[in-house]
ROMARKOL-708528 format. One line per 4 residues: number of its first residue (from 0); their letters; for each residue x, y, z of N, C-alpha, C. Coordinates in Angstrom, 1 decimal. Layout:
N
NUM	A	X Y Z X Y Z X Y Z  ...
end
This chain:
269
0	XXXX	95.1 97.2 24.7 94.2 98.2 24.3 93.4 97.8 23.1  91.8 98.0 23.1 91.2 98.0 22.2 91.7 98.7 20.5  91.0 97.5 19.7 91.3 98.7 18.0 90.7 100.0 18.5  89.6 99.8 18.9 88.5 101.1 19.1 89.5 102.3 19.4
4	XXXX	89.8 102.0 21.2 90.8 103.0 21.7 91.9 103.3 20.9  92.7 102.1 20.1 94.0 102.9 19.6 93.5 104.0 18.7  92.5 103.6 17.6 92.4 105.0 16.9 91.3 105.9 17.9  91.1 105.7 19.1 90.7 107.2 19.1 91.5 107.8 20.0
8	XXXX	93.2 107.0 20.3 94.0 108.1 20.8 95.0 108.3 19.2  95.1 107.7 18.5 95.9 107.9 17.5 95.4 109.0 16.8  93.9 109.0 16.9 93.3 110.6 15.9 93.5 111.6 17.2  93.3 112.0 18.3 93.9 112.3 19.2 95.0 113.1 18.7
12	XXXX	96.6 112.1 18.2 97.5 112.5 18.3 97.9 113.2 17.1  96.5 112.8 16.3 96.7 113.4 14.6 96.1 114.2 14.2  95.6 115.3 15.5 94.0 115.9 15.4 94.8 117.1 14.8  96.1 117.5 15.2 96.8 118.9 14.5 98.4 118.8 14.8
16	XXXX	98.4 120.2 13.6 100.4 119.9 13.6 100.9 120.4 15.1  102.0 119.8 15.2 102.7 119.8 16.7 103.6 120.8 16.5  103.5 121.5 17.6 104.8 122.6 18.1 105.6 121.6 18.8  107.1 121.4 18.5 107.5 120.6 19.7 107.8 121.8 20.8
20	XXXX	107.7 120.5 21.8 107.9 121.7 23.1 108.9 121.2 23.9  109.5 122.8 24.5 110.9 122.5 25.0 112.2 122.5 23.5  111.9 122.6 22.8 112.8 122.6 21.8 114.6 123.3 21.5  115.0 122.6 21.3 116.3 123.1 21.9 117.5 122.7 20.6
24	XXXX	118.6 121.9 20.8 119.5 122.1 19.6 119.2 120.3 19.6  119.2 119.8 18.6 119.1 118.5 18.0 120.0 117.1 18.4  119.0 116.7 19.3 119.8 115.6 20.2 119.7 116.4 21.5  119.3 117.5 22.0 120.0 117.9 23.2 118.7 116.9 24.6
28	XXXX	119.0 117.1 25.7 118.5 116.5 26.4 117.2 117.8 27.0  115.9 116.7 26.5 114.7 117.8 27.6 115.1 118.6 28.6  115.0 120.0 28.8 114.5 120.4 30.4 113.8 119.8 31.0  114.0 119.4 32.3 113.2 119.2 33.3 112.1 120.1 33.6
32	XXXX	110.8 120.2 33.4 109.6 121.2 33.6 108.6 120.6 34.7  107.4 121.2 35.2 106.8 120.5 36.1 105.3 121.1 35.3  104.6 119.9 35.3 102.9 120.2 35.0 102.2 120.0 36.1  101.7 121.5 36.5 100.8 121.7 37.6 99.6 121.5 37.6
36	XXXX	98.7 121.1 38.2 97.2 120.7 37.8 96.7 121.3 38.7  95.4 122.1 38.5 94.5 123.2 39.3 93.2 122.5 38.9  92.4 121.6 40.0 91.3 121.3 39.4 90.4 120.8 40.8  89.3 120.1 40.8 88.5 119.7 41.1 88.8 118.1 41.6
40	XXXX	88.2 116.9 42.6 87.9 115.9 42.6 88.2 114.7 42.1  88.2 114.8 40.6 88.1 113.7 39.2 89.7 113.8 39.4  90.1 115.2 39.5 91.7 115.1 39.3 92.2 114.8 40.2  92.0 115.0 42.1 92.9 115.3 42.9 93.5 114.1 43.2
44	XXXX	94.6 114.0 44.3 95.1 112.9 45.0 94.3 112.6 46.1  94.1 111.1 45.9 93.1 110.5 47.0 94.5 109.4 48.1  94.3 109.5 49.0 94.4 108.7 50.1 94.2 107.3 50.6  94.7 106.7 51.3 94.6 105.2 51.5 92.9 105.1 52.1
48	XXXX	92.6 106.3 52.9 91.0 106.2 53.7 90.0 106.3 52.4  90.5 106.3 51.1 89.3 106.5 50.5 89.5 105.7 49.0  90.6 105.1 49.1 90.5 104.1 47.9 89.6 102.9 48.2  89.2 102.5 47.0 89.7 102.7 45.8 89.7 103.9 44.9
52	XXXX	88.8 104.7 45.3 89.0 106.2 44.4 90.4 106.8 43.7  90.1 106.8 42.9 91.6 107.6 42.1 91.1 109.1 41.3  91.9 109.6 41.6 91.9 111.1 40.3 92.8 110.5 39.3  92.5 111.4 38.5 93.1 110.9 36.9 94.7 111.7 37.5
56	XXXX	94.6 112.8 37.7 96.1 113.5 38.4 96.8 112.3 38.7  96.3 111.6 39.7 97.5 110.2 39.8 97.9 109.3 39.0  97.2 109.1 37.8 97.8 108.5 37.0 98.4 109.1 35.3  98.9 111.1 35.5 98.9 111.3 34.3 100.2 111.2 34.3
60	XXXX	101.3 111.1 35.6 102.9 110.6 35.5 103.2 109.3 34.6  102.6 108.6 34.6 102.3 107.3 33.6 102.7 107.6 32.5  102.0 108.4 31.8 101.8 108.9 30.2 103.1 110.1 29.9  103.5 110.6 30.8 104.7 111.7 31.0 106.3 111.1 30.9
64	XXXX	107.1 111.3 30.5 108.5 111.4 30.3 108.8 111.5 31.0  110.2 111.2 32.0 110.4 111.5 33.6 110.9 112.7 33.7  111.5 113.7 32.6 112.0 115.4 32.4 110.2 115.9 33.0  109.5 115.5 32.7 108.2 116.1 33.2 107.8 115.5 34.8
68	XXXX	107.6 116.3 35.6 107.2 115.5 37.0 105.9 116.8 37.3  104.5 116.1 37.7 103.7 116.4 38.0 103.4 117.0 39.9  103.1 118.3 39.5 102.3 118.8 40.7 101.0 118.9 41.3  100.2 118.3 41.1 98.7 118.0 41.5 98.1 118.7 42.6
72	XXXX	97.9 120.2 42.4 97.0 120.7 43.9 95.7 120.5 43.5  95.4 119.8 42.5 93.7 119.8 42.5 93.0 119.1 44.0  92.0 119.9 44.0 91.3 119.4 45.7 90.1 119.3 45.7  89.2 117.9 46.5 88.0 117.9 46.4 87.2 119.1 46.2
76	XXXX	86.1 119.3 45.8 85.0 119.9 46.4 85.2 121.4 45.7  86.5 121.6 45.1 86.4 123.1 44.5 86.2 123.0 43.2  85.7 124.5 43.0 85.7 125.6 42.2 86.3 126.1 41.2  86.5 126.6 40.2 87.1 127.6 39.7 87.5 128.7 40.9
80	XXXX	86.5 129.1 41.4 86.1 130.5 42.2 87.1 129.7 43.5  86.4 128.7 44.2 86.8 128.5 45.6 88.6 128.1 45.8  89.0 127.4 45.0 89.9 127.5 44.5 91.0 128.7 44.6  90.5 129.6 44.0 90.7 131.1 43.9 91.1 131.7 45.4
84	XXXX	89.7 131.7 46.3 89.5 132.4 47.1 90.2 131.8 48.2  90.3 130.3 48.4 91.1 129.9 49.2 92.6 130.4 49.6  93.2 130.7 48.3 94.4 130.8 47.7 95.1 129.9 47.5  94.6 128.8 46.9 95.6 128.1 46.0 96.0 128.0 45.0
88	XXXX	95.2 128.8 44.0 95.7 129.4 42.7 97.6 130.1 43.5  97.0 131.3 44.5 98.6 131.6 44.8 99.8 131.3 45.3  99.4 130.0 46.1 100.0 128.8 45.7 100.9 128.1 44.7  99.9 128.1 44.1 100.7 126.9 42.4 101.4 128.5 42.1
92	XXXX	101.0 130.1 41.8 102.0 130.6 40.8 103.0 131.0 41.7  103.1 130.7 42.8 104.1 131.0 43.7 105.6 130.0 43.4  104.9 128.7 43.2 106.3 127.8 42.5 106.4 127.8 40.9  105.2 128.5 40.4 105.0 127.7 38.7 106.3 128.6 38.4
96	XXXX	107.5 127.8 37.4 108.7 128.8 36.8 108.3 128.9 35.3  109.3 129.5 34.6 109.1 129.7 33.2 109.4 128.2 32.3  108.4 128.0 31.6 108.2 126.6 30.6 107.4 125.6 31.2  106.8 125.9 32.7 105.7 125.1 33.0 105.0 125.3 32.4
100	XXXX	104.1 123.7 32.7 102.2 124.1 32.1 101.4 124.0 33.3  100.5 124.7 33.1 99.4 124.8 34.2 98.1 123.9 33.5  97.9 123.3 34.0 96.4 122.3 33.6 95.1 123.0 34.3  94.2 123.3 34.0 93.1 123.8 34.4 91.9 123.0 34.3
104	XXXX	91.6 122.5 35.3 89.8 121.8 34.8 88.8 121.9 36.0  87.8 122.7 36.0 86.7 123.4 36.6 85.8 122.8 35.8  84.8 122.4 37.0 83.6 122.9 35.7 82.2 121.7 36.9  83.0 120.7 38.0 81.8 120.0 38.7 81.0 121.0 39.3
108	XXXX	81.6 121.6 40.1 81.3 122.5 41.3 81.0 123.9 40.8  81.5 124.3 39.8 80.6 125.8 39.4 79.3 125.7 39.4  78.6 124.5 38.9 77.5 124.6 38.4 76.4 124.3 40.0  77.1 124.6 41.1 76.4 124.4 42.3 75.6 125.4 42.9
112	XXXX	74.5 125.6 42.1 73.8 127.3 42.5 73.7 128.0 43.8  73.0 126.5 44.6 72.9 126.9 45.9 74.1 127.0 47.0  75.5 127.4 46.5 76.7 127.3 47.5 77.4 128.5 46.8  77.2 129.6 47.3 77.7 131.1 46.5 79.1 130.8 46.9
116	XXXX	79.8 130.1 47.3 81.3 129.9 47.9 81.8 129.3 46.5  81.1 128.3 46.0 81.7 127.6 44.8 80.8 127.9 43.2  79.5 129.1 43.4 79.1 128.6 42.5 79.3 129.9 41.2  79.6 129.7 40.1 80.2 130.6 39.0 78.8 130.5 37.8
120	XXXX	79.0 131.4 37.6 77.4 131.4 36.2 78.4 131.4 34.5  78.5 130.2 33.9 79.5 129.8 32.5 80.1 130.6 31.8  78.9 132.1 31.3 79.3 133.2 30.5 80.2 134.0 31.0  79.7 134.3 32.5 80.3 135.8 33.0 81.3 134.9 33.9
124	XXXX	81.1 134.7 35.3 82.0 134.4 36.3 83.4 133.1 36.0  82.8 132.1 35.6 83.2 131.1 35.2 84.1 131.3 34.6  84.3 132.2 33.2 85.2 132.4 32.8 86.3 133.7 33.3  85.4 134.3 33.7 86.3 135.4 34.7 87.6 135.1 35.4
128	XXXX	86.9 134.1 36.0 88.0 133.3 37.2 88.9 132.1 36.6  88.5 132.0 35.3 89.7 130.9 34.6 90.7 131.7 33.9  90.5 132.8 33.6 91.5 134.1 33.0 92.4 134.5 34.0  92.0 134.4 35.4 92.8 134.4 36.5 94.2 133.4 36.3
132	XXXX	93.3 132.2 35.7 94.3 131.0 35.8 95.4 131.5 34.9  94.7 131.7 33.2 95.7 131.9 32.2 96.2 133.0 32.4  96.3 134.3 32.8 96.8 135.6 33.3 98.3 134.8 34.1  98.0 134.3 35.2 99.2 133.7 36.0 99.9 133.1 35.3
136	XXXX	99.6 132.4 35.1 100.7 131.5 34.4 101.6 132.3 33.0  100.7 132.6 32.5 101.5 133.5 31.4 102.5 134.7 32.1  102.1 135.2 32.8 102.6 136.1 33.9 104.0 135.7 34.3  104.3 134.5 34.4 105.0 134.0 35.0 105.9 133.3 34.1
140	XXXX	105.7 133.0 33.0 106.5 132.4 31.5 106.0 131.3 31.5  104.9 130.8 32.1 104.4 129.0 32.1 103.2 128.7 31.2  102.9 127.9 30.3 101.9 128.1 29.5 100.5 127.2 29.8  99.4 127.9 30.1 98.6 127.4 30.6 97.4 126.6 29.8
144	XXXX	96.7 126.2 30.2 96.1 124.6 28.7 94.7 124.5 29.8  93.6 124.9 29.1 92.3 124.4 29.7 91.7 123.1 29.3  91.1 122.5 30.4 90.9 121.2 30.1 89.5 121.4 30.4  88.2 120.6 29.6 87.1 120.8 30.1 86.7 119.7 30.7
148	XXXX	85.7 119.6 31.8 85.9 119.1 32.8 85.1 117.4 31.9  86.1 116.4 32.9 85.7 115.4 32.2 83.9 115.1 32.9  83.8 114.1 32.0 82.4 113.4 32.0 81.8 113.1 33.2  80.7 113.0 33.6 80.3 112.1 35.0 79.4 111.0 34.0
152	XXXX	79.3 109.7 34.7 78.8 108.5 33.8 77.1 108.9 34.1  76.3 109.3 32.7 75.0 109.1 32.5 74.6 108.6 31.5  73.8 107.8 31.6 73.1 107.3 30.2 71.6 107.8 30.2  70.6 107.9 29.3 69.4 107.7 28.7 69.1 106.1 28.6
156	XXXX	67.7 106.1 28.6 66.7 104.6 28.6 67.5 103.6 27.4  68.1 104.5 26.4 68.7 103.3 25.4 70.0 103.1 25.5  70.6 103.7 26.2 72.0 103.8 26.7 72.9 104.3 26.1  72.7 105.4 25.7 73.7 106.4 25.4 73.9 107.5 26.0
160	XXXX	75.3 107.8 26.3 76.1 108.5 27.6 75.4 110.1 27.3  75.3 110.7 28.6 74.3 112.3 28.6 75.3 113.2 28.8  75.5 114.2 27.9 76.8 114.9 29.2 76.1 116.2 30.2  76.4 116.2 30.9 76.1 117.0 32.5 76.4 118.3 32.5
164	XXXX	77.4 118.7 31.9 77.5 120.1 32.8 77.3 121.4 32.0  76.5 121.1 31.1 75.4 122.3 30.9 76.6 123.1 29.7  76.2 124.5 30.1 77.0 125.6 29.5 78.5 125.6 29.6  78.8 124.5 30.7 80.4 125.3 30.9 81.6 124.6 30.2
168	XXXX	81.2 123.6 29.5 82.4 123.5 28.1 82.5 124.1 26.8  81.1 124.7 26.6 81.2 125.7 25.7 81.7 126.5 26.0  81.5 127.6 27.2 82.0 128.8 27.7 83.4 128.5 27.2  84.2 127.3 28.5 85.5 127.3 28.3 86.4 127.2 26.8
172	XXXX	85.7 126.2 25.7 85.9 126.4 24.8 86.4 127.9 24.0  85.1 128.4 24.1 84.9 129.8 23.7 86.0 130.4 24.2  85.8 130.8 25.6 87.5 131.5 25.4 88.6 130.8 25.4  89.2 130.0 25.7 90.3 129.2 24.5 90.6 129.9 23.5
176	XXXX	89.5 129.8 22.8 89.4 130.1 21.6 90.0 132.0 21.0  89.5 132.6 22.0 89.1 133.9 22.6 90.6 134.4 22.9  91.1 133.9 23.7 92.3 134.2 24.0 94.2 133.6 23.7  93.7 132.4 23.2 94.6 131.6 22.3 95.2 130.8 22.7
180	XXXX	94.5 130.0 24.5 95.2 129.1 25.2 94.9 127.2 24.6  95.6 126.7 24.7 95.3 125.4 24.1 94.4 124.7 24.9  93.6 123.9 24.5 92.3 122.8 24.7 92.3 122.2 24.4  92.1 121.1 25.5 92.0 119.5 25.7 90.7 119.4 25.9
184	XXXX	89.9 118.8 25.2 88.5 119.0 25.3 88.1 117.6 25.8  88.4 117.0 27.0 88.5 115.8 28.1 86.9 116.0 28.0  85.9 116.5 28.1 84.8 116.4 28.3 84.0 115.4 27.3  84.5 116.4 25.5 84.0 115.1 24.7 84.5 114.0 24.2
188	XXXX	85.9 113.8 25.2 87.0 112.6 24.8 86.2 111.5 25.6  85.5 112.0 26.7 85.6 111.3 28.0 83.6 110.7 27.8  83.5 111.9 27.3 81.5 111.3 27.0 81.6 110.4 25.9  82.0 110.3 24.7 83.0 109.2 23.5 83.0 108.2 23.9
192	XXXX	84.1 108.4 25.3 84.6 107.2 25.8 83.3 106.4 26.6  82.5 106.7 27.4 81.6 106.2 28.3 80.6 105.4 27.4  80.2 106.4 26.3 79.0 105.7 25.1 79.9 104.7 24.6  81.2 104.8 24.2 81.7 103.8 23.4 81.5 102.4 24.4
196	XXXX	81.9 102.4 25.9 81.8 101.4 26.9 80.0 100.7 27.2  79.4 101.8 27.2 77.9 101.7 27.7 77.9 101.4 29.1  76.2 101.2 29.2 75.9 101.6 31.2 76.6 100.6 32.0  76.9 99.3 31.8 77.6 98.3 32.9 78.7 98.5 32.7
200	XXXX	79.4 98.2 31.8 80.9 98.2 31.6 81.4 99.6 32.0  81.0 100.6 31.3 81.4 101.9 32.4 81.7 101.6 33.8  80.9 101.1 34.7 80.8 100.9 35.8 82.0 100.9 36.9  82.8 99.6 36.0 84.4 99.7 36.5 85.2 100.6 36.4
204	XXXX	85.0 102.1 35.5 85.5 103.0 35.5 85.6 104.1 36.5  84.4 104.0 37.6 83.8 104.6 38.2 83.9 104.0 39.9  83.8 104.6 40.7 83.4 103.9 42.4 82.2 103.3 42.3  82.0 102.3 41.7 80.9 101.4 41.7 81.3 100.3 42.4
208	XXXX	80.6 100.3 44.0 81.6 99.0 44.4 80.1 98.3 45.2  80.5 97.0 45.2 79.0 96.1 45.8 79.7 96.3 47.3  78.8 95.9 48.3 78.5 95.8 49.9 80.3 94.4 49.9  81.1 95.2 50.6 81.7 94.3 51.3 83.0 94.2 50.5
212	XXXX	83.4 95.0 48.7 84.3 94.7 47.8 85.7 96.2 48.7  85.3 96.8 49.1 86.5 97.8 49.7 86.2 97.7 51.1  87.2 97.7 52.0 86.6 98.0 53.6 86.4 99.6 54.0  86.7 100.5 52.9 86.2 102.0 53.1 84.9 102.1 52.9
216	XXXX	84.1 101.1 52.2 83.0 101.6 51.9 82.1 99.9 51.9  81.8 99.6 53.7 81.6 98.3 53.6 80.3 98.3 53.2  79.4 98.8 52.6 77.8 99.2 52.4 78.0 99.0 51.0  78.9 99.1 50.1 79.4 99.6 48.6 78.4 101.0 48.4
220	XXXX	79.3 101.5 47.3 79.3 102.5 46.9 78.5 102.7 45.1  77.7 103.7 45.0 77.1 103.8 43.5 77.8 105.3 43.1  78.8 105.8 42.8 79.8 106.9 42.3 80.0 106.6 40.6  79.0 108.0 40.3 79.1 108.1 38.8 79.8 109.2 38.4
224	XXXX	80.6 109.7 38.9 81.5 111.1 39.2 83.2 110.8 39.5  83.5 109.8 40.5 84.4 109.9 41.3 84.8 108.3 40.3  86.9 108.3 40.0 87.3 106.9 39.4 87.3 105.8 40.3  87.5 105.3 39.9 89.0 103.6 40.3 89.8 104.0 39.5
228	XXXX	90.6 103.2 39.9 92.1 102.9 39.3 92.1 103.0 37.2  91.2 102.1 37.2 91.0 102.0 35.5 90.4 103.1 34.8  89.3 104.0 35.4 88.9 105.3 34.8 89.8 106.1 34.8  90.3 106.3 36.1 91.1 107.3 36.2 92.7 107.4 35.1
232	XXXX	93.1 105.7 35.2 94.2 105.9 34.0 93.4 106.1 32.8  92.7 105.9 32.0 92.2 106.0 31.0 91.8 107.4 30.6  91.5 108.2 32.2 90.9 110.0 32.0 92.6 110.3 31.6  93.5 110.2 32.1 94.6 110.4 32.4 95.6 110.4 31.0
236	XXXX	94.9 109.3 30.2 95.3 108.9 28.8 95.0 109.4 28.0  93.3 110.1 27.9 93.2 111.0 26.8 93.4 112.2 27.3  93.8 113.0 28.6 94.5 114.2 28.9 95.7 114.2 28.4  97.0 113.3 28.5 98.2 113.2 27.6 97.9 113.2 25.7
240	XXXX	97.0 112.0 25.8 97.0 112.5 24.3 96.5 113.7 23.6  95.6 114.5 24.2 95.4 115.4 23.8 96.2 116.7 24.4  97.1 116.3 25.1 98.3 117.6 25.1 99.3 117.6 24.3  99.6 116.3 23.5 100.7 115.9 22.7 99.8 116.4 21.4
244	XXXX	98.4 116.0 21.1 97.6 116.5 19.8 97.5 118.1 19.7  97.6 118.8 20.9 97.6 120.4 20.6 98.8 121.2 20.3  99.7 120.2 20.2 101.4 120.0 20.0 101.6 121.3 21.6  100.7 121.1 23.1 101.9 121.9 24.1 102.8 120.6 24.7
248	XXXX	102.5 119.1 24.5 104.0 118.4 24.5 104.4 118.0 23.0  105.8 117.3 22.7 106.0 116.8 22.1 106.0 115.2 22.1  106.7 114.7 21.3 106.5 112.9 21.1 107.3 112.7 21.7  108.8 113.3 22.1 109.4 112.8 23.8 108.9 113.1 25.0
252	XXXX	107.7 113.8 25.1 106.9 114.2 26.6 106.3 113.2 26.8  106.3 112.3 26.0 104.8 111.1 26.7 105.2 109.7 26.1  105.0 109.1 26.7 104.9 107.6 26.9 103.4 106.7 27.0  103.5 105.5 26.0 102.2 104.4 27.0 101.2 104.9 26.2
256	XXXX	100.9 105.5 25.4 99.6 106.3 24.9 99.2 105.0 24.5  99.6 104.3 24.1 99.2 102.9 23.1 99.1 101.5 23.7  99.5 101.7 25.4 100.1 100.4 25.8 98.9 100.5 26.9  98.8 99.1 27.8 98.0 98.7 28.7 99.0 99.6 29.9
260	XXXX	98.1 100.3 30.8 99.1 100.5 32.2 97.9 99.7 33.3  98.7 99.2 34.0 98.1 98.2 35.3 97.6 99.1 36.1  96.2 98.5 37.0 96.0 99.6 37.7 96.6 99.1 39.0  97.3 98.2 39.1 98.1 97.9 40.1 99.2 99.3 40.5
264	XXXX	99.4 100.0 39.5 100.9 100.5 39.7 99.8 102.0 40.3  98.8 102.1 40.4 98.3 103.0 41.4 98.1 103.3 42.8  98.7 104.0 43.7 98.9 103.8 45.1 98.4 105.3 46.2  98.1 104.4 46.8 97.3 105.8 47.9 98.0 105.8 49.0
268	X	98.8 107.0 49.1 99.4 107.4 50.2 98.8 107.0 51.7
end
């Protein structure tokens, strides 16, 4: 890992004091808990037909303690809302038990005006339907953690990274804030990270693939939204470090924050 990266997951890990979590009698062994992830695309699990694509979901077991095992229903193409309406919100609170965390990140697909199935307005709806999320989970004894939705790679003429999605990381911010659920603010870890990289080198983070480099996509592919293997561990890296910096893990929840993970050890069903 870069100097650059170490300190900007080490301030990350120093951004505030830690609750440890799970806390128990001194020396005792973790609970086993499960982190659910409710999200969109960037997160979900991809498939052998569509790699090299990766969600960061697949690589946030990496950075996790093995007492923690990951549930990933994030799924293309949704919503906050669609999400909802499908019923997989009821779903995840159908298994979520007490001392889960629920991960939350919306925010591609709301901003889709012309598709009333997925599209949420930041102030009113948007947050409406993310209160659904924290309501459940709390509901349930599990503690839920909004994440704002990571970056899609844009730059300006001089090459510094643009971020995209308008109103809806403030909204989310705002209530966080509003209601007292913890934030991982992936959106400006992840725009940081892109400017820190610039327009070519980003590229490898991304489904940037030339004519003939994957046989799923023998034309190659220009994907400034969707990972590989190396974005996705790296989206994956500042989501752990910033769950360990809002103290909802502690310093035995996570592993690797500091270390190289191969994108070899990434695999599509």
């Amino acid at each position: 890992m870069s100097l650059s990266r170490r300190r900007t997951v080490a301030a990350l890990a120093a951004a505030l004091p830690l609750v440890p979590a799970g806390a128990g009698a001194a020396g005792a062994r973790p609970r086993t808990a499960t982190v659910w992830i409710a999200g969109d695309s960037t997160a979900a699990r991809k498939y052998a037909d569509a790699a090299p694509e990766t969600g960061w979901g697949m690589a946030l077991p990496f950075f996790l303690t093995p007492h923690l095992t990951v549930a990933n229903h994030a799924m293309n193409g949704r919503s906050s809302k669609s999400f909802v309406d499908e019923g997989r919100l009821d779903t995840v609170l159908a298994g979520i038990r007490p001392g889960d965390l629920l991960l939350v990140q919306f925010g591609h697909n709301d901003q889709k005006a012309a598709d009333p199935a997925r599209y949420t307005e930041p102030w009113t709806t948007y947050r409406e339907h993310l209160l659904r999320y924290v309501a459940g989970a709390r509901a349930r004894g599990a503690r839920p953690v909004l994440l704002t939705p990571v970056e899609r790679r844009r730059f300006d003429a001089r090459g510094d990274a643009l971020p995209t999605h308008g109103e809806y990381p403030a909204a989310m911010r705002a209530l966080a804030a509003e209601q007292g659920v913890p934030l991982v603010d992936v959106q400006a870890a992840s725009l940081a990270e892109w400017d820190r990289l610039g327009p070519e080198p980003s590229k490898a983070y991304f489904t940037w693939l030339a004519p003939g480099e994957s046989p799923n996509y023998p034309d190659g592919r220009q994907d400034s939204t969707h990972f590989r293997p190396r974005g996705a561990i790296e989206v994956a890296r500042l989501v752990a470090a910033g769950l360990r910096a809002r103290g909802v893990l502690a310093a035995r929840d996570v592993r690797r924050l500091e270390e190289p993970v191969p994108a070899a050890w990434i695999t599509w069903p």
